[in-house]
C-alpha positions as CSV (number, residue, x, y, z in Angstrom):
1,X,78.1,79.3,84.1
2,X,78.9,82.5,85.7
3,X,82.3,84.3,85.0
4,X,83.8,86.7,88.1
5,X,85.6,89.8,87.0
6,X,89.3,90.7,88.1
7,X,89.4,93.4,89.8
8,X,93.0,95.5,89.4
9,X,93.6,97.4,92.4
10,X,95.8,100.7,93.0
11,X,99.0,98.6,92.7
12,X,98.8,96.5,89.5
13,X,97.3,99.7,88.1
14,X,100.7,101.7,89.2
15,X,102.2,98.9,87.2
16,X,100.5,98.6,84.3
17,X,100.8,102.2,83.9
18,X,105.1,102.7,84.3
19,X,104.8,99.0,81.6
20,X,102.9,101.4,79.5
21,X,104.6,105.1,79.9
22,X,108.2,103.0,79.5
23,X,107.2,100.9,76.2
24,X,105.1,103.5,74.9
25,X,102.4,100.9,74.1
26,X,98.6,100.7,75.1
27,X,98.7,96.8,76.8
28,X,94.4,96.6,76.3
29,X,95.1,97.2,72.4
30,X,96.2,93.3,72.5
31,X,93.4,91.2,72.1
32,X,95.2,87.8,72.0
33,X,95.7,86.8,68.7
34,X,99.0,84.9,69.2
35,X,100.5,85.8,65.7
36,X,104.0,87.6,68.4
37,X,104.6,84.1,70.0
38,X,104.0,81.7,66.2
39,X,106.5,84.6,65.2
40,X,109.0,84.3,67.7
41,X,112.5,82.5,67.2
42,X,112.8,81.7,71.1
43,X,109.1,81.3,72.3
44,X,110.4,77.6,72.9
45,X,113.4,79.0,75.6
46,X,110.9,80.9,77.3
47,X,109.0,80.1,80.4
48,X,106.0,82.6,79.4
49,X,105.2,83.0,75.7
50,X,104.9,86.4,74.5
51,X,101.7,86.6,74.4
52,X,101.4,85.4,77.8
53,X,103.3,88.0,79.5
54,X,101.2,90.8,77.8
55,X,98.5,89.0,78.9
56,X,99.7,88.9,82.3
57,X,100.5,92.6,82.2
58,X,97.2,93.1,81.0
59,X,95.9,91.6,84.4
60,X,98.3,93.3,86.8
61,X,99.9,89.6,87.2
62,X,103.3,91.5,88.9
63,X,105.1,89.1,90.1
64,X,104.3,86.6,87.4
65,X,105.9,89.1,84.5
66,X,109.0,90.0,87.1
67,X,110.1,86.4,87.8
68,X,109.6,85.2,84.2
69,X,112.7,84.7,82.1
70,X,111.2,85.4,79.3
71,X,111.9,89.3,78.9
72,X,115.5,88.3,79.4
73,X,115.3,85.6,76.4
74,X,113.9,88.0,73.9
75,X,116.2,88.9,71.5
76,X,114.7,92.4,70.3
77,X,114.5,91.2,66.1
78,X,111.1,92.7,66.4
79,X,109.4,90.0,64.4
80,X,107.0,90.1,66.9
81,X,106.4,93.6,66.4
82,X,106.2,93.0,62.6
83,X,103.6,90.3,63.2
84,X,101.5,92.3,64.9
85,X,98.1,93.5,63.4
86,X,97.0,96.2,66.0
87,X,100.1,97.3,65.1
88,X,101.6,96.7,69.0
89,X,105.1,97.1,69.3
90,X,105.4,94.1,71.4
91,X,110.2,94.0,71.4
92,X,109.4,97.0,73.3
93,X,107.1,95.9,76.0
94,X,109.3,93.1,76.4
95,X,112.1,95.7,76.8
96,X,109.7,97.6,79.2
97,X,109.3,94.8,81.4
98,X,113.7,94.7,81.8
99,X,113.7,98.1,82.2
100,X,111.4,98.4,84.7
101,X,113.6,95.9,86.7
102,X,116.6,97.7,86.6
103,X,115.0,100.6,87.1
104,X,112.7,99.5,90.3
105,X,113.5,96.1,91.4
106,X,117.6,96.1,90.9
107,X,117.6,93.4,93.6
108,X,116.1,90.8,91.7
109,X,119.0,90.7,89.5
110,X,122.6,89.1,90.3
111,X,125.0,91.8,88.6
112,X,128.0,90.5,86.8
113,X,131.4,91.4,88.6
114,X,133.8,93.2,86.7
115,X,137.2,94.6,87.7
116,X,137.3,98.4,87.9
117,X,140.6,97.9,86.1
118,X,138.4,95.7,83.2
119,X,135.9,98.1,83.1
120,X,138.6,101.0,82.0
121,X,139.3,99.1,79.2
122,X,136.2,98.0,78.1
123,X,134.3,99.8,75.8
124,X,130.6,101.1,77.6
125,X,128.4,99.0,74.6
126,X,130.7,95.7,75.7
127,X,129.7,96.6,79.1
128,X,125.9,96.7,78.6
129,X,126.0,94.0,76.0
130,X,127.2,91.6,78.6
131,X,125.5,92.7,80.9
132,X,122.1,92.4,79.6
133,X,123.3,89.1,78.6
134,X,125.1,87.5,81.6
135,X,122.1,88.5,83.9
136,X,120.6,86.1,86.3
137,X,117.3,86.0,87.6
């Protein structure tokens, strides 16, 4: 049985690299143990386990992280990050992976509409709150 190596070109490097300077986190320190995802309240809502998206990140997989829901399900309680024994902190990869969206890819979201006169009113936290919430992919 032979096994044949990925090979991450110039582009999923790029990526990997803003996923890493973002979160703060070394991706390869993962080695798979799963102990993020048995942790995780919502693993069951998402459409890539935890684990699974750092995996994918890991290989360069792009557009398999991007269009996942998953980053949008976490909830941030860190148990994940808790869990972890390389010491990972895996909330904020997941956070990465939304930032990066906002940040590079604003068009794969659907932004909420809100009234300039709403938004006067509002305070900025109840703004981001539902925001982050009422986000569509």
């Amino acid at each position: 049985m032979s096994f044949e190596y990925i090979k991450i070109g110039k582009e999923e490097k790029e990526f990997i690299s803003k996923i890493e300077d973002i979160s703060g986190q070394n991706l390869y320190a993962c080695y798979q143990c799963g102990k993020c995802t048995a942790g995780c309240s919502f693993s069951n809502q998402m459409d890539l386990t935890v684990n699974q998206v750092i995996h994918r990140l890991q290989l360069g997989q792009k557009e398999k992280v991007l269009s996942a829901k998953s980053p949008w399900v976490c909830a941030s309680c860190l148990t994940c990050t808790v869990r972890c024994p390389r010491d990972i902190d895996v909330a904020a990869i997941m956070e990465s992976v939304r930032e990066y969206i906002l940040r590079y890819e604003p068009e794969r979201i659907e932004r909420m509409k809100v009234t300039e006169e709403k938004a006067k009113k509002l305070p900025n936290i109840a703004l981001v709150g539902s925001f982050r919430k009422n986000t569509e992919l």
